[in-house]
Each structure stands twice: as structure tokens, then as C-alpha cells.
matplotlib code that plots the C-alpha trace (Angstrom):
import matplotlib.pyplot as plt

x = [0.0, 0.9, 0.2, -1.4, -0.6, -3.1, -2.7, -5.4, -8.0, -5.6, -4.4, -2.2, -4.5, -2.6, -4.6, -3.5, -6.2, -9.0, -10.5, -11.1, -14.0, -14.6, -11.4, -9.0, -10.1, -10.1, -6.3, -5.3, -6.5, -5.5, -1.3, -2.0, -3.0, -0.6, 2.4, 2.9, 0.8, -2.1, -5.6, -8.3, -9.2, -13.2, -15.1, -17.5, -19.4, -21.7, -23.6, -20.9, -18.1, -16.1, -13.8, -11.4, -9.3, -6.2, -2.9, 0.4, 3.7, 1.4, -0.4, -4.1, -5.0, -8.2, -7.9, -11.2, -13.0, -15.5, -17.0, -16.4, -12.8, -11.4, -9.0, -7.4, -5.1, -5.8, -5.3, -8.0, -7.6, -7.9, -6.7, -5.1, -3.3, 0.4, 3.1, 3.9, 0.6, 0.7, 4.1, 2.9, -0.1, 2.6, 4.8, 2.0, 0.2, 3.3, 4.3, 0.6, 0.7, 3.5, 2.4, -0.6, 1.4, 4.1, 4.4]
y = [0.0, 3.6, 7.1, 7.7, 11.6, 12.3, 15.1, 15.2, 17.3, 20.1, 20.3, 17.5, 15.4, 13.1, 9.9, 8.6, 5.2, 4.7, 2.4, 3.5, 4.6, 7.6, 6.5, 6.8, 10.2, 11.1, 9.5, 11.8, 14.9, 13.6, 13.3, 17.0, 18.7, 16.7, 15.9, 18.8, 21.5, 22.1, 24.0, 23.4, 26.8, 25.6, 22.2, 21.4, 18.1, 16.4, 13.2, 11.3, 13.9, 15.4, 18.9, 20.4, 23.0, 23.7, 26.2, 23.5, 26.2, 29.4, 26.7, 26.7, 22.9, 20.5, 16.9, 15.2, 12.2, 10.5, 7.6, 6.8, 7.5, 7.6, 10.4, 12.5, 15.9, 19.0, 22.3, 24.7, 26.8, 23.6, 24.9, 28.1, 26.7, 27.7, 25.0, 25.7, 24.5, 21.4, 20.4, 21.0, 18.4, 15.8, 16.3, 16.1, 13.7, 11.3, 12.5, 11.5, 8.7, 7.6, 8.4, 5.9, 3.2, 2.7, -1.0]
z = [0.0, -1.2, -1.5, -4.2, -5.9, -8.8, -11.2, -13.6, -12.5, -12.8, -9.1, -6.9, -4.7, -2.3, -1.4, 1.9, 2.2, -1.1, 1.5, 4.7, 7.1, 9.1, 11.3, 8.9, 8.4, 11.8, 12.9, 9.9, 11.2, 14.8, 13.5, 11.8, 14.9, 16.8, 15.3, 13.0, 14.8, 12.3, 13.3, 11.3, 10.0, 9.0, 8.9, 7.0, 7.7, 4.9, 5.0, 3.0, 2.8, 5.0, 4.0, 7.0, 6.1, 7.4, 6.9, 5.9, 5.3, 3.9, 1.6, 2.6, 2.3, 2.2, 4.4, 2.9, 3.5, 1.0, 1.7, -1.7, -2.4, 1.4, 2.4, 0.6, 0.4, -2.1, -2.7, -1.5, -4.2, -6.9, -10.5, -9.1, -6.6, -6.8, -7.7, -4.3, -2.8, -4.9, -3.9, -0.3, -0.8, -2.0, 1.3, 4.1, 2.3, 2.4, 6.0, 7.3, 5.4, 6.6, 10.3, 9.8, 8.7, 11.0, 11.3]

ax = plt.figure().add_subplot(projection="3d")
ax.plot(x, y, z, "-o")
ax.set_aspect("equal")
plt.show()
């Protein structure tokens, strides 16, 4: 198992777990806020999505649940996020993945 970093919607999206439930989601934001400082800036909770920003190194970030597609990493800003923003996806992504899979 991987990180998965997908390009093609016109921004980097870092998948930490395709398959995962609500826990998965949750130990990611819990190794944010602990291990590398992170406040969730806004939360927004839907039936079968979940979108919590957050502030990574002046790159405003989405950590994102679907039930559908599992957890994930993406600019706010989508298509105008900087090269700068989308290298900052790839690096937490792989640092909380990481994290979570320590075994």
C-alpha cells in the first residue's frame, strides 16, 4: 500500500487510504493537529463527505473524507493553486501517510 498523488484534475491530490471509514479520516486529522501543529481553519461536515481546512507552510490545504474515495489531500484553491501549494499536498500527504502506517 501507497500514496497515491493524482494530477489530472488540474491540481495534486494526495490519497493517503481509497479504503477506509470515518477512522482513517479522523487518525489523519488527529497526526496533523498533533504531530505537526495544524488547526483546522473551517469544517465542513456532509452526509458522505467530509472537507477540513487547514494552513500547511502558507499553503491553505483540504484533508477530505468520502465515503467513496477515502481520504485525501488538495489544494483549496484547486486549478489556481500555486506549484507551491501542490508540492505542499505531496509532502504532508506522504508524511501523514506515513504516520498511519508505522508497522
Amino acid at each position: 500500500m501507497s500514496i497515491i498523488i493524482g494530477t489530472d484534475k488540474g491540481w495534486t491530490e494526495a490519497v493517503i487510504d481509497e479504503n477506509c471509514n470515518y477512522d482513517r479520516f479522523y487518525l489523519a486529522a488527529v497526526v496533523l493537529e498533533k504531530d505537526f501543529h495544524i488547526e483546522f481553519s473551517y469544517k465542513l461536515d456532509d452526509f458522505d463527505s467530509l472537507y477540513w481546512e487547514f494552513t500547511y507552510k502558507g499553503s491553505e490545504l483540504m484533508l477530505h473524507y468520502n465515503i467513496y474515495f477515502g481520504v485525501s489531500i488538495f489544494p483549496k484553491a484547486f486549478k489556481l493553486a500555486t506549484s507551491e501549494d501542490n508540492e505542499r499536498v505531496i509532502e504532508i500527504g506522504e508524511l501523514i501517510f506515513n504516520k498511519l502506517n508505522k508497522n
